[in-house]
MARTIFI-460377 format. One record per residue: residue number from 1; x, y, z of N, C-alpha, C in turn; residue in three letters. Coordinates in pm, whole numbers. Example, Ala and Ser with C-alpha at 12.3 -4.5 7.8 and 13.67 -1.06 7.14 Angstrom:
<pt n="1" n_X="1319" n_Y="-569" n_Z="780" ca_X="1230" ca_Y="-450" ca_Z="780" c_X="1320" c_Y="-330" c_Z="780" res="Ala"/>
<pt n="2" n_X="1285" n_Y="-225" n_Z="708" ca_X="1367" ca_Y="-106" ca_Z="714" c_X="1290" c_Y="3" c_Z="787" res="Ser"/>
***
This chain:
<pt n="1" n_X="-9203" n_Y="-4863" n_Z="-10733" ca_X="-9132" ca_Y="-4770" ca_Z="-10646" c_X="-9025" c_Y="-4693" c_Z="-10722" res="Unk"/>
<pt n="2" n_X="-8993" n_Y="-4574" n_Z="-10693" ca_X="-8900" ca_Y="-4470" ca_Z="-10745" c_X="-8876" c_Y="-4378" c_Z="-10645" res="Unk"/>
<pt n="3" n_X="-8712" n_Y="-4407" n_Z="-10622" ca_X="-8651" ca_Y="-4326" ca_Z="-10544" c_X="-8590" c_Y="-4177" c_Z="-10653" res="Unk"/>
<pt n="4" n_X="-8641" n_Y="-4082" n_Z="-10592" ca_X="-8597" ca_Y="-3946" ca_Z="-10615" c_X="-8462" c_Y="-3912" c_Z="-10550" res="Unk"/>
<pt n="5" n_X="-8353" n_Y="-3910" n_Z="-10633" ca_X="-8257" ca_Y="-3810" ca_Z="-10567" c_X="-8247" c_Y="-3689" c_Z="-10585" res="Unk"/>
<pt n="6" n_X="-8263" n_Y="-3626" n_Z="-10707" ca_X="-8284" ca_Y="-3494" ca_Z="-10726" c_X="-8376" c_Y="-3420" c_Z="-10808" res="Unk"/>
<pt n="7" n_X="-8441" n_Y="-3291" n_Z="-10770" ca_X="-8558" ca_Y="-3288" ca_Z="-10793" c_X="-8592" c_Y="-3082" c_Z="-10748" res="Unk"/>
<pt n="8" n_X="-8603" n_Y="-3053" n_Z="-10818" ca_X="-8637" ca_Y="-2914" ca_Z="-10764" c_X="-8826" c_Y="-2865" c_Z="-10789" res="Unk"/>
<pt n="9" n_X="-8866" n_Y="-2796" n_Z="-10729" ca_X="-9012" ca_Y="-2722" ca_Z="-10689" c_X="-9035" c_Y="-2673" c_Z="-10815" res="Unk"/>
<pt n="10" n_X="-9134" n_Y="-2676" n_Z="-10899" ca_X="-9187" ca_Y="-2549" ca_Z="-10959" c_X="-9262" c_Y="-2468" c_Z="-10979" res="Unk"/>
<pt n="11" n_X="-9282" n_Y="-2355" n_Z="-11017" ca_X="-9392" ca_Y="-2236" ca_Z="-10931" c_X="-9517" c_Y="-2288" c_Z="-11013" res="Unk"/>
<pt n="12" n_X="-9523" n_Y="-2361" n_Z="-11113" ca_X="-9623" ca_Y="-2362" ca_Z="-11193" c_X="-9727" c_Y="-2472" c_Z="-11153" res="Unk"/>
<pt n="13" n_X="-9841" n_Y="-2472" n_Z="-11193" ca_X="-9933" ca_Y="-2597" ca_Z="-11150" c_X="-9943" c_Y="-2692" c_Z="-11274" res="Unk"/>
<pt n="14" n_X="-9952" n_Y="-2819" n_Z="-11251" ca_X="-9976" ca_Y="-2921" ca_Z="-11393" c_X="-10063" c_Y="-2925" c_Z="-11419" res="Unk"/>
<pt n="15" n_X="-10213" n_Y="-2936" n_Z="-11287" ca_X="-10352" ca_Y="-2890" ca_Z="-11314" c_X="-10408" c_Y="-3081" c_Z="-11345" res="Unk"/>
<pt n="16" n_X="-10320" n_Y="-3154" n_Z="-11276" ca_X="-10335" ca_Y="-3346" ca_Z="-11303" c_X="-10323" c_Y="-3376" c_Z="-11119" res="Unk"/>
<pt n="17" n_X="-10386" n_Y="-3495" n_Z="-11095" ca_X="-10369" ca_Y="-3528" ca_Z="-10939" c_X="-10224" c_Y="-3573" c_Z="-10939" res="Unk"/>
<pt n="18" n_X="-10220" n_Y="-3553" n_Z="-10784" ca_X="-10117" ca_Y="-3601" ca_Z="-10703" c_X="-10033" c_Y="-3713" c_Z="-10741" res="Unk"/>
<pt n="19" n_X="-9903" n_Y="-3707" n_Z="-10773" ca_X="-9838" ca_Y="-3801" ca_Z="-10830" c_X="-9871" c_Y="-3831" c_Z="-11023" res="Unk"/>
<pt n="20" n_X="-9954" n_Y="-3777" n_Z="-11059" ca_X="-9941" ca_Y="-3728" ca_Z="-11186" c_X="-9776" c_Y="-3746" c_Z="-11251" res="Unk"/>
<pt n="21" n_X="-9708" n_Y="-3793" n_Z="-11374" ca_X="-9644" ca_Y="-3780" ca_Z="-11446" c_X="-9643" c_Y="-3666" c_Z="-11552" res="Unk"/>
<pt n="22" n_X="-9556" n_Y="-3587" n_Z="-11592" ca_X="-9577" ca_Y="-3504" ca_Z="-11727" c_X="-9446" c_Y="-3519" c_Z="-11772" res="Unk"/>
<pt n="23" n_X="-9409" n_Y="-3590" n_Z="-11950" ca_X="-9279" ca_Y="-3580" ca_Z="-11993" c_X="-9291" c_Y="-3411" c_Z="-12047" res="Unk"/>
<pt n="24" n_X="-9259" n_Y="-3303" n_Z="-12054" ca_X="-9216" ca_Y="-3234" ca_Z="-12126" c_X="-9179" c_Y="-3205" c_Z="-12228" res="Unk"/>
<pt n="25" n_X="-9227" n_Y="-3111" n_Z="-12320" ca_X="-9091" ca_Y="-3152" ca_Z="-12472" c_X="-8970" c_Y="-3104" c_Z="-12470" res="Unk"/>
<pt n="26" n_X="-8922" n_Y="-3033" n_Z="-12386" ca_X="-8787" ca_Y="-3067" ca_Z="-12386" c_X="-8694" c_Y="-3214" c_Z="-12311" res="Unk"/>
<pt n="27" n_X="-8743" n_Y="-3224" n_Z="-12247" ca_X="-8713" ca_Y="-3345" ca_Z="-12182" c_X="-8715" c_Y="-3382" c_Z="-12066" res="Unk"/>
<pt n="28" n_X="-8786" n_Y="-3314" n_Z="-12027" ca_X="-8754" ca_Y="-3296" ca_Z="-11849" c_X="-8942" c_Y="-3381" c_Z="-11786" res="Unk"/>
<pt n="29" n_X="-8894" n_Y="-3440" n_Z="-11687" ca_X="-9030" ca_Y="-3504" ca_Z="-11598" c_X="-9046" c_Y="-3413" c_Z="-11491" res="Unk"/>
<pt n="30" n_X="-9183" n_Y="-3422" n_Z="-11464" ca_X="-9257" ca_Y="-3310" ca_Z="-11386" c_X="-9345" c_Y="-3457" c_Z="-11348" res="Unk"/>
<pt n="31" n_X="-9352" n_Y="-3409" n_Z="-11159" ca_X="-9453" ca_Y="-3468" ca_Z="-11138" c_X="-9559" c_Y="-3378" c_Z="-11063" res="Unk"/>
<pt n="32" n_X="-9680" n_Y="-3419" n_Z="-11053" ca_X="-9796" ca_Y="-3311" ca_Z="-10975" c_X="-9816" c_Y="-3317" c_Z="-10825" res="Unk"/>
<pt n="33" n_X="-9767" n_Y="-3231" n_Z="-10755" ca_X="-9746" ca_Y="-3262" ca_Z="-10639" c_X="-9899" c_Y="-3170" c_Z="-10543" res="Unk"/>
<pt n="34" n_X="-9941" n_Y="-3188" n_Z="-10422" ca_X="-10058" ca_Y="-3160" ca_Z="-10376" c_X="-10094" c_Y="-3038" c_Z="-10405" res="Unk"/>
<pt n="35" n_X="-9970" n_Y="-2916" n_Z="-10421" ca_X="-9974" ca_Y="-2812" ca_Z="-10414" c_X="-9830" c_Y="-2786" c_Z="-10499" res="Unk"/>
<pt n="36" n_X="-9825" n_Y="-2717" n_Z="-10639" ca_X="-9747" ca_Y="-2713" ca_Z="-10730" c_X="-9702" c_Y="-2839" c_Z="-10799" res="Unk"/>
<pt n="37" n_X="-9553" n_Y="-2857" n_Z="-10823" ca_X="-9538" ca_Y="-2966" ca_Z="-10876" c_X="-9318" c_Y="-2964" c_Z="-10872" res="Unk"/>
<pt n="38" n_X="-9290" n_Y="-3089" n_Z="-10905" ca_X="-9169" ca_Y="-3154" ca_Z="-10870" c_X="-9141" c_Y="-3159" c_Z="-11011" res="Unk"/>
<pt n="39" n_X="-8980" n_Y="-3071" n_Z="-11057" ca_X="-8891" ca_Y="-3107" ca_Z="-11187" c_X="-8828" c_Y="-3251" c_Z="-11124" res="Unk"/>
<pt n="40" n_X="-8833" n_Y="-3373" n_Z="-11211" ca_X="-8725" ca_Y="-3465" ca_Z="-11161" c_X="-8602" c_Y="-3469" c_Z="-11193" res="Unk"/>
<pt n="41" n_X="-8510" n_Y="-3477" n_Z="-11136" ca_X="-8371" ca_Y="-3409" ca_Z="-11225" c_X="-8304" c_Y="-3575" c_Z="-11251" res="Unk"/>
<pt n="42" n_X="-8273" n_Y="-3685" n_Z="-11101" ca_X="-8233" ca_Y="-3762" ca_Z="-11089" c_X="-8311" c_Y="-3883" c_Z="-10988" res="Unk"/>
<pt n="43" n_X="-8285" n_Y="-3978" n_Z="-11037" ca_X="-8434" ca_Y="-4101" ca_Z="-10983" c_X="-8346" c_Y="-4228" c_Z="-10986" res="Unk"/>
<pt n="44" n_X="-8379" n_Y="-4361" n_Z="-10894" ca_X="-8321" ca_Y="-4496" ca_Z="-10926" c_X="-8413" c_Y="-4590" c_Z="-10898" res="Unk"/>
<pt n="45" n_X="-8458" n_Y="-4709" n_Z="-10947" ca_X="-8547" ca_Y="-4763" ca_Z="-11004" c_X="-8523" c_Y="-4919" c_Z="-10871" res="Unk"/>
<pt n="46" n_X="-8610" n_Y="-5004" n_Z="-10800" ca_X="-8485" ca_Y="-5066" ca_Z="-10708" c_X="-8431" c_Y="-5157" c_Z="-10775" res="Unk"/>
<pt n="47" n_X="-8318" n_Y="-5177" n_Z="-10733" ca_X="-8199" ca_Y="-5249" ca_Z="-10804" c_X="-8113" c_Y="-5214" c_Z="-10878" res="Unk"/>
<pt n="48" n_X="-8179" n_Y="-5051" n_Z="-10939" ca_X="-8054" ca_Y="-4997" ca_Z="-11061" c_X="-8017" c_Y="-4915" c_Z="-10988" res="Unk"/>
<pt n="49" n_X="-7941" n_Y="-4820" n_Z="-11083" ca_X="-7845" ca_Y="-4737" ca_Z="-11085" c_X="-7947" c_Y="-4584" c_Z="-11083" res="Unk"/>
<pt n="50" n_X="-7860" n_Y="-4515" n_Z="-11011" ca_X="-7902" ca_Y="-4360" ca_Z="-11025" c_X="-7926" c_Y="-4318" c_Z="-11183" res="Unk"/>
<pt n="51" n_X="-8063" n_Y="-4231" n_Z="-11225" ca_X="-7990" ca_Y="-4193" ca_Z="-11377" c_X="-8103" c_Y="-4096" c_Z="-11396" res="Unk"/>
<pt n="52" n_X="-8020" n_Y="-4005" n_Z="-11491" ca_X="-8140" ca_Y="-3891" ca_Z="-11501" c_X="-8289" c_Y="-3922" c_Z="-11538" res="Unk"/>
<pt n="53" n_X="-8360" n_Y="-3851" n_Z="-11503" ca_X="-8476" ca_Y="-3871" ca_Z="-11530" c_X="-8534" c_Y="-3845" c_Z="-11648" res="Unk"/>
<pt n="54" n_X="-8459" n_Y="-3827" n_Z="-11770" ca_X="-8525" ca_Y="-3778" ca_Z="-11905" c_X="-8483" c_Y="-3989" c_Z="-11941" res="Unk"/>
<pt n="55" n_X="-8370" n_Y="-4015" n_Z="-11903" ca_X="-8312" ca_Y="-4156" ca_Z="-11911" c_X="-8409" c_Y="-4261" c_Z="-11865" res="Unk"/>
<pt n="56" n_X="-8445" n_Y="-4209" n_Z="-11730" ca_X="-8538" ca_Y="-4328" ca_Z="-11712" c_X="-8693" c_Y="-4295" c_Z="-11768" res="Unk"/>
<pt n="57" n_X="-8739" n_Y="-4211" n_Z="-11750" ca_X="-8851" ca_Y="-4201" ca_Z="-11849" c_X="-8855" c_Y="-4241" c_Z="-12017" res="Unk"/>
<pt n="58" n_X="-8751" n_Y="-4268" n_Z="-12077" ca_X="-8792" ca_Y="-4321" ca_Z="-12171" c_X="-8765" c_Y="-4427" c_Z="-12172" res="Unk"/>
<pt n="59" n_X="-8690" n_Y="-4511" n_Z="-12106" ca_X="-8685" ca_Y="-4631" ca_Z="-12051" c_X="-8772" c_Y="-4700" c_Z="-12024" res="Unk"/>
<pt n="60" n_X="-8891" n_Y="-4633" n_Z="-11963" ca_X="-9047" ca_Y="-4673" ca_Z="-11914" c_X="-9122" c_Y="-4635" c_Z="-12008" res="Unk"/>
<pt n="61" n_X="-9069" n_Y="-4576" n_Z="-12114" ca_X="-9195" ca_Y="-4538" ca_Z="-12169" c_X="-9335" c_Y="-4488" c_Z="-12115" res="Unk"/>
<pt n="62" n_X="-9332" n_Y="-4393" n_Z="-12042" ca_X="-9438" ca_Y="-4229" ca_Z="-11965" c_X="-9559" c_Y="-4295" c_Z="-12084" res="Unk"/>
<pt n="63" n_X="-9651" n_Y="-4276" n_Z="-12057" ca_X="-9801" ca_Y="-4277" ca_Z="-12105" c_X="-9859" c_Y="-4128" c_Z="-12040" res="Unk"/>
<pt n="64" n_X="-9923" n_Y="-4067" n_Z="-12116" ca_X="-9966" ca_Y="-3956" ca_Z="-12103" c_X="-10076" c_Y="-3985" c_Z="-11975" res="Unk"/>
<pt n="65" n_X="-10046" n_Y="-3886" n_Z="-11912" ca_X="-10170" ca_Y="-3889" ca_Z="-11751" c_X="-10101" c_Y="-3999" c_Z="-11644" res="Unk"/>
<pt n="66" n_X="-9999" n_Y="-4084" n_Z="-11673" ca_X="-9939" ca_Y="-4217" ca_Z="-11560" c_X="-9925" c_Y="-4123" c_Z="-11448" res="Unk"/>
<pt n="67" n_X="-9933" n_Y="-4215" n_Z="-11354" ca_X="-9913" ca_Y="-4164" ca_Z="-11216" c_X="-9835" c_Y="-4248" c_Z="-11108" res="Unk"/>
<pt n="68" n_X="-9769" n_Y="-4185" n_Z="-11020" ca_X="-9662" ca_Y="-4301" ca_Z="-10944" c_X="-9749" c_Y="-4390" c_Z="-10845" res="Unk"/>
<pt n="69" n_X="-9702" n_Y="-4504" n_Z="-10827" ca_X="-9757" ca_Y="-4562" ca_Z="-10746" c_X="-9904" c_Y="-4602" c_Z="-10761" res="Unk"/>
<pt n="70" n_X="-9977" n_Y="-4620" n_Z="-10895" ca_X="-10087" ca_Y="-4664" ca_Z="-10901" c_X="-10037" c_Y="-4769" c_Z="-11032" res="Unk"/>
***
């Protein structure tokens, strides 16, 4: 589970299913949403702390194609 606190729309498509992960090279997580896709800005993990999402993604170490909740 991953709670999203902040998170903005983006016009672009990832072109990966629903809940799809993408790290970015700049640093930023994108997830693939039904229709466009979600910048993650800020996320908390349960039990932790709020923390950006470039923070917790490497924390987890992202695998190319991961997806939430599977």
């Amino acid at each position: 589970p991953l709670r999203i606190w902040r998170s903005e729309p983006l016009d672009e498509m990832i072109g990966a299913p629903p809940g799809t992960l993408e790290l970015r090279p700049d640093g930023t997580v994108s997830v693939a949403c039904g229709e466009g896709a979600l910048r993650l800005r800020e996320v908390q993990r349960p039990g932790g702390k709020p923390l950006s999402a470039s923070n917790w993604a490497a924390g987890v170490r992202l695998k190319p194609g991961e997806r939430l909740g599977l």
